[in-house]
C-alpha positions, 0 to 999 in steps of 0.5 A, spaced: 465 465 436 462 471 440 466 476 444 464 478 451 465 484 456 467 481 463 470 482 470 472 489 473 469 493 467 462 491 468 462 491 475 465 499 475 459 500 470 454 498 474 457 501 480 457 507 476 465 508 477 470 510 471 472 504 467 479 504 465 480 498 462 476 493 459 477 486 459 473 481 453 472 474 453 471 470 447 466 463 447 467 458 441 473 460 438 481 457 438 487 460 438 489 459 431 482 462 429 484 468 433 491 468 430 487 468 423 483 475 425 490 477 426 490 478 434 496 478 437 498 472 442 503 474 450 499 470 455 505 465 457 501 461 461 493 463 458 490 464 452 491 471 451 491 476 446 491 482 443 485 486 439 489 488 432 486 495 432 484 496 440 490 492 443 484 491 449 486 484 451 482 479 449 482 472 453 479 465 451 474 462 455 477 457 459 478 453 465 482 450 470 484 445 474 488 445 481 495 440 480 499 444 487 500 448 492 500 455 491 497 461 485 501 457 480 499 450 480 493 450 475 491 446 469 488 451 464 484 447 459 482 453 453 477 450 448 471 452 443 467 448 447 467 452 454 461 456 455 460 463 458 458 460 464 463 456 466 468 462 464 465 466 469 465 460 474 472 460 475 473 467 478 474 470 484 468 473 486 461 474 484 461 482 482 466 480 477 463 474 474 458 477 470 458 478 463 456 484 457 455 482 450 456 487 445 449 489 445 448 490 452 445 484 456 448 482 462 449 474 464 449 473 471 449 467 473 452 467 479 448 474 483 453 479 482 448 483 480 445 483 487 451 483 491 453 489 488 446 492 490 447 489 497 454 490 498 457 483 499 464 481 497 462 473 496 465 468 492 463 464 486 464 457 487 469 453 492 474 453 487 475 460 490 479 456 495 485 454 489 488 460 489 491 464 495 491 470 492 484 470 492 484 472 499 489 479 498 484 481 492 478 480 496 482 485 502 484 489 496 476 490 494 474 492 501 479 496 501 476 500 495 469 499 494 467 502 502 461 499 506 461 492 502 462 486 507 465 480 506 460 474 506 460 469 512 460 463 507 466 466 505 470 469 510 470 462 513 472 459 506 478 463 508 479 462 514 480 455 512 485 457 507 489 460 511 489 454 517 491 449 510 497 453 508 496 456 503 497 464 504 504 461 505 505 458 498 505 465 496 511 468 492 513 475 496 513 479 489 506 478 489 504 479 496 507 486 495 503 487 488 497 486 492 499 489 498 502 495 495 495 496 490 491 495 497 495 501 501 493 506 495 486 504 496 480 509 499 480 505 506 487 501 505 484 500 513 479 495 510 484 491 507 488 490 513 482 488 517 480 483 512 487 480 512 486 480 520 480 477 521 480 471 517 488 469 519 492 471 513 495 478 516 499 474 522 502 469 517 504 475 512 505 481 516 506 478 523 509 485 525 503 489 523 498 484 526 501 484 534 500 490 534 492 490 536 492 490 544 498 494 544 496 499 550 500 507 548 498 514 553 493 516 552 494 523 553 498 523 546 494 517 544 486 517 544 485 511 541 490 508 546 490 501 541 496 501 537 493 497 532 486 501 532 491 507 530 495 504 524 489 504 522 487 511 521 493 512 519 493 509 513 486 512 512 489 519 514 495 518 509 489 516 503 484 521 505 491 527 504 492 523 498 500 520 499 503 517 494 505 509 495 512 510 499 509 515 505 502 510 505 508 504 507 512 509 511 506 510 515 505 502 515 511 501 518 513 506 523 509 504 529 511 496 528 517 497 534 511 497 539 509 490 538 515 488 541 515 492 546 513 488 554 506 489 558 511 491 563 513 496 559 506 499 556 502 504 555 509 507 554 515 504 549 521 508 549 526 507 545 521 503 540 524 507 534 530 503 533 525 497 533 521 499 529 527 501 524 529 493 525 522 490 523 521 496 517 528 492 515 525 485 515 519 486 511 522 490 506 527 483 504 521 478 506 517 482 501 522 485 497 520 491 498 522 497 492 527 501 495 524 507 495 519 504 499 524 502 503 528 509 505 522 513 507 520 507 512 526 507 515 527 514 516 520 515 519 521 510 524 527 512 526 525 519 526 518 521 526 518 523 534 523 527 533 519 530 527 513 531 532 518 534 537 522 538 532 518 545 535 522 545 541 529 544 537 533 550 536 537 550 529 542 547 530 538 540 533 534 542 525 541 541 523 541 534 525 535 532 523 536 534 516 542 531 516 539 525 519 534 524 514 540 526 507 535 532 507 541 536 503 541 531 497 534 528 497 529 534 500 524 530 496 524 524 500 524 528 505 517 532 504 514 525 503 518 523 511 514 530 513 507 528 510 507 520 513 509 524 520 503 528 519 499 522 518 502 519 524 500 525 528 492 526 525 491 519 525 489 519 531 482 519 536 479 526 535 485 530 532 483 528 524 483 536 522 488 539 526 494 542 523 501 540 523 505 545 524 512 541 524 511 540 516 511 547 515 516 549 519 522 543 517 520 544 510 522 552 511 528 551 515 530 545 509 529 552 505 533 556 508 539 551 509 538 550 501 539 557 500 545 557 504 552 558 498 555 553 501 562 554 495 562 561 498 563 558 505 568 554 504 572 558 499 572 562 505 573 557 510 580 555 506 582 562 505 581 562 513 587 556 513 581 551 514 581 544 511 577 538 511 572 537 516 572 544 519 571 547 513 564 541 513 563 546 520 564 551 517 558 550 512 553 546 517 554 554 522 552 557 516 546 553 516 545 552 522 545 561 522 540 561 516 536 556 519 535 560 526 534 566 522 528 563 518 525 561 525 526 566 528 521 570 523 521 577 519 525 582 524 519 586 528 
């Protein structure tokens, strides 16, 4: 029996990048021989365990065998007999089928070696083709690990995946497991270009793919593709360090112009509350968690109104707060803030400018939240108010607070 360090963790050592978790494969043992060292079996469908002291998971070697369509149709074949090499031949890519023994050799029976040095994503055998999530993981490592390309042998290989039908056997909970590890990525914009460019994108993300070649003004909007500015978008959302929620919020605001007619480009009025609609489909196709959800329906229906929020007077703020359940959630209404930043500086040439609308919005929510709204309405009820007048009765107050914020420290 022999222990080996595989997968992630030896290709992020060479890479010189942290290594979080470790990975180890053991050749020519069985599962009762690990039972007896006192590892710990929980791999339901693989021979997986835990290490008794380290708890690092611990896999036996194994193979596997295409019986259907789809990421759960395989045959798993674990036995004393498989070598190293046909382990490591099983795996998706060739920078994560190499081997450390516990001394240090690295076993690289498939170059991963040279394709870190070249900066290629390519996978290790045809048996790639059995798996599609394979293709998202692929898009999720050049989303990562920046500059590395995907090799033509490979992105054929995809290509024709995608034309047999096998990104459409994948289960939605998946799909949005992968995407979501993507969007939280260096340059979650690799990863959309590779789901894009070997035809995946269209049959999982349709909303997103039509909107390359869609026209917008290009006095607001440089870049003037509106595919080309989702992208730095999410590049922009990743460089500011947003959390997950504002990342898909940015990947969703703009899907309205998609449906939009020729007749009606560069300009697409009202494509907020479509935008709103498409935010709402993917989030039930992918079964998108519902904080997630929330903020991407706000920002779509809301951001121009947050880029225009300069020229609101109190009581538009007032509105806009309300719209956005500011009272109740000012936390998700900073990260509604953060992805309407993003909007606006992922854009062709305005990558550094300042966003003045954050601050201001988040000073006017400040104000309002200062306001003692039980004394407001103690005296509105002692004024003969009741019901919805005493609620305007607070929302003046508000909108007299917010006004004075604005307005500045007097002269």
């Amino acid at each position: 029996m022999k222990k080996w360090l595989v997968g992630g963790s030896v290709r992020d050592a060479l890479l010189g990048r942290p290594v979080n978790d470790h990975d180890w494969v053991v050749v020519g043992a069985s599962p009762q021989e690990l039972l007896d060292l006192g590892y710990l079996p929980v791999g339901k469908d693989f021979p997986v365990f835990l290490h008794p002291q380290t708890h690092e998971e611990v896999a036996l070697a194994r193979t596997e065998r295409k019986t259907a369509p789809g990421y759960r149709g395989f045959a798993v074949h674990a036995h004393p007999d498989v070598t190293l090499e046909e382990d490591l031949q099983r795996r998706d890519l060739t920078i994560n089928a190499m081997a450390q023994a516990e001394d240090g050799t690295i076993v690289d029976p498939y170059n991963g070696r040279q394709d870190l040095a070249d900066r290629v994503l390519r996978h290790v055998s045809p048996a790639f083709a059995e798996d599609p999530v394979r293709i998202l993981r692929l898009a999720r490592f050049a989303a990562r690990f920046d500059g590395f390309t995907v090799a033509p042998e490979t992105e054929a290989l995809m290509e024709s995946m995608v034309a047999a039908g096998e990104v459409d056997a994948l289960v939605p909970e998946r799909v949005w497991q992968e995407l979501a590890r993507g969007l939280m990525e260096d340059r979650p914009s690799r990863m959309f270009e590779v789901l894009r460019g070997c035809g995946a994108l269209a049959r999982l993300l349709p909303e997103v793919d039509c909107l390359w070649g869609v026209p917008q003004p290009e006095a607001h909007h440089p870049e003037v593709d509106t595919g080309v500015h989702l992208m730095m978008v999410l590049d922009t959302a990743a460089r500011l360090d947003a959390p997950l929620t504002v990342r898909f919020a940015c990947l969703g605001h703009d899907l309205g112009k998609g449906t939009t007619r020729p007749e009606e480009w560069p300009r697409h009025i009202a494509h907020e509350a479509r935008s709103v609609r498409l935010v709402k489909q993917v989030c039930e196709r992918l079964r998108v968690p519902n904080e997630c959800r929330e903020v991407a329906e706000t920002v779509a229906r809301e951001h121009g109104n947050v880029h225009r929020s300069e020229s609101l007077d109190a009581a538009a703020v007032v509105r806009l707060l309300e719209r956005c359940d500011a009272w109740r959630r000012p936390e998700r209404f900073a990260e509604v803030l953060l992805a309407c930043e993003c909007d606006a500086r992922g854009r062709l040439g305005r990558e550094d400018e300042p966003y003045p609308q954050r601050p201001r919005l988040l000073s006017a929510l400040a104000a309002a939240q200062a306001v003692d709204t039980a004394s407001v309405a103690e005296a509105a009820i002692a004024q003969g108010r009741q019901g919805p007048a005493i609620a305007d009765a607070i929302r003046a107050a508000r909108v007299q607070a917010i006004a004075q914020a604005l307005a500045g420290p007097p002269a």
